[in-house]
C-alpha positions in Angstrom: -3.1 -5.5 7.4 -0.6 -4.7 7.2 1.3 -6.0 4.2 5.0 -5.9 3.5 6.6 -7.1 0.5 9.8 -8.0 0.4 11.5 -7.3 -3.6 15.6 -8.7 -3.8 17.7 -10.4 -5.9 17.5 -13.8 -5.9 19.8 -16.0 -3.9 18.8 -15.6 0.0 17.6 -20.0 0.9 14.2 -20.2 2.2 14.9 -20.4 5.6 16.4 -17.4 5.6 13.4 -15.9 3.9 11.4 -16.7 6.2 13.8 -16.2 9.0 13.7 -12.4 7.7 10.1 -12.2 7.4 9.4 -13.1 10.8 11.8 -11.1 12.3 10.1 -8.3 9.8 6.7 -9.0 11.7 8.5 -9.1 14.6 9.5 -5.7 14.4 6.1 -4.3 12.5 4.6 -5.6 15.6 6.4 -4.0 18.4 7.4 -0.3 16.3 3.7 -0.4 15.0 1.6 -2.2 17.6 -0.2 -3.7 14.9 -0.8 -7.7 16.2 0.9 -10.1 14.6 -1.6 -12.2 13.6 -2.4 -9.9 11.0 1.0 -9.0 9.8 1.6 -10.8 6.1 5.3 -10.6 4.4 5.9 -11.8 0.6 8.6 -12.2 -1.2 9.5 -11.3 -4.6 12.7 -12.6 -6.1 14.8 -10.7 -9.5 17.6 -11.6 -11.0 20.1 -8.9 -11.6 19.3 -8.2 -14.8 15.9 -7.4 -13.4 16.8 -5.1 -11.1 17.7 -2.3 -13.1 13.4 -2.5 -14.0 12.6 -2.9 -10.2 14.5 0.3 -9.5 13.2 2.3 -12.1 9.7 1.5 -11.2 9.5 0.9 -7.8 12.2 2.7 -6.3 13.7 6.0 -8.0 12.5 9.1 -7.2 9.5 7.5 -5.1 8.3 9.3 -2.6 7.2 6.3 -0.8 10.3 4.8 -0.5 11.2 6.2 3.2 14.6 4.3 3.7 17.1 5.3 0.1 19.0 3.0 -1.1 22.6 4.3 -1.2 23.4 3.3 -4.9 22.3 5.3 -7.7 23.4 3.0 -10.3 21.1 -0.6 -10.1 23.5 -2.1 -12.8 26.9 -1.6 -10.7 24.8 -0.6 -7.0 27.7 2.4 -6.8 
Protein backbone atom coordinates (compact mmCIF):
# COMPACT_ATOMS: atom_id res chain seq x y z
CA UNK A 1 0.00 0.00 0.00
CA UNK A 2 -0.48 2.16 -1.46
CA UNK A 3 -1.48 1.56 -4.96
CA UNK A 4 -1.73 4.06 -7.84
CA UNK A 5 -2.84 3.34 -11.19
CA UNK A 6 -2.03 5.13 -13.85
CA UNK A 7 -5.13 5.07 -16.93
CA UNK A 8 -3.94 7.24 -20.45
CA UNK A 9 -3.96 6.97 -23.84
CA UNK A 10 -1.65 5.02 -25.34
CA UNK A 11 1.54 6.41 -26.85
CA UNK A 12 3.93 7.54 -23.75
CA UNK A 13 7.59 4.75 -24.53
CA UNK A 14 8.31 2.73 -21.64
CA UNK A 15 10.83 4.58 -20.24
CA UNK A 16 8.90 7.23 -19.82
CA UNK A 17 6.32 5.16 -18.08
CA UNK A 18 8.30 4.19 -15.77
CA UNK A 19 10.20 7.44 -15.61
CA UNK A 20 6.60 8.83 -14.45
CA UNK A 21 5.96 6.10 -12.09
CA UNK A 22 8.86 6.65 -10.13
CA UNK A 23 8.77 10.07 -9.97
CA UNK A 24 4.91 9.26 -8.89
CA UNK A 25 6.41 7.15 -5.81
CA UNK A 26 8.72 9.70 -5.48
CA UNK A 27 6.23 12.17 -4.59
CA UNK A 28 3.57 9.58 -2.71
CA UNK A 29 6.58 9.09 -0.57
CA UNK A 30 7.54 12.47 0.51
CA UNK A 31 3.57 14.24 0.46
CA UNK A 32 2.42 10.93 2.20
CA UNK A 33 5.29 9.55 4.16
CA UNK A 34 4.29 6.28 3.13
CA UNK A 35 7.93 4.30 2.32
CA UNK A 36 8.65 3.54 -0.85
CA UNK A 37 9.22 0.21 -0.72
CA UNK A 38 5.66 -0.31 -0.56
CA UNK A 39 4.53 2.18 -3.01
CA UNK A 40 3.21 0.06 -6.40
CA UNK A 41 2.21 2.21 -9.77
CA UNK A 42 0.46 0.39 -12.88
CA UNK A 43 -0.29 1.37 -15.95
CA UNK A 44 -3.17 1.02 -18.00
CA UNK A 45 -3.02 2.09 -21.68
CA UNK A 46 -6.60 3.10 -24.10
CA UNK A 47 -6.79 4.09 -27.24
CA UNK A 48 -8.93 7.08 -27.97
CA UNK A 49 -11.70 5.50 -28.84
CA UNK A 50 -11.62 3.98 -25.43
CA UNK A 51 -11.45 6.87 -23.66
CA UNK A 52 -14.76 8.11 -24.07
CA UNK A 53 -15.69 4.51 -21.74
CA UNK A 54 -12.81 5.28 -19.28
CA UNK A 55 -14.36 8.72 -18.62
CA UNK A 56 -17.71 7.72 -18.28
CA UNK A 57 -16.83 5.05 -15.80
CA UNK A 58 -14.02 6.09 -14.00
CA UNK A 59 -14.01 9.68 -14.06
CA UNK A 60 -17.35 11.75 -14.49
CA UNK A 61 -19.09 12.92 -11.77
CA UNK A 62 -16.80 10.74 -9.26
CA UNK A 63 -16.40 11.85 -6.23
CA UNK A 64 -13.13 10.24 -5.97
CA UNK A 65 -11.63 11.89 -8.60
CA UNK A 66 -9.87 14.87 -6.43
CA UNK A 67 -7.85 16.57 -9.34
CA UNK A 68 -10.87 17.37 -12.55
CA UNK A 69 -9.98 17.02 -15.60
CA UNK A 70 -10.58 20.29 -17.52
CA UNK A 71 -12.36 18.78 -20.56
CA UNK A 72 -15.83 17.85 -20.46
CA UNK A 73 -15.99 16.36 -23.81
CA UNK A 74 -13.56 12.80 -23.84
CA UNK A 75 -14.19 12.61 -27.69
CA UNK A 76 -12.71 16.36 -28.55
CA UNK A 77 -10.98 16.90 -24.60
CA UNK A 78 -12.76 20.70 -24.98
Amino acid sequence: MPHIVVKLISGPSEEQLKKAAEQIADVVEKTLGKPKKYISVSVEEYSFDEWPKVYEEDIKDKPNVILKPKYSNPKTFT
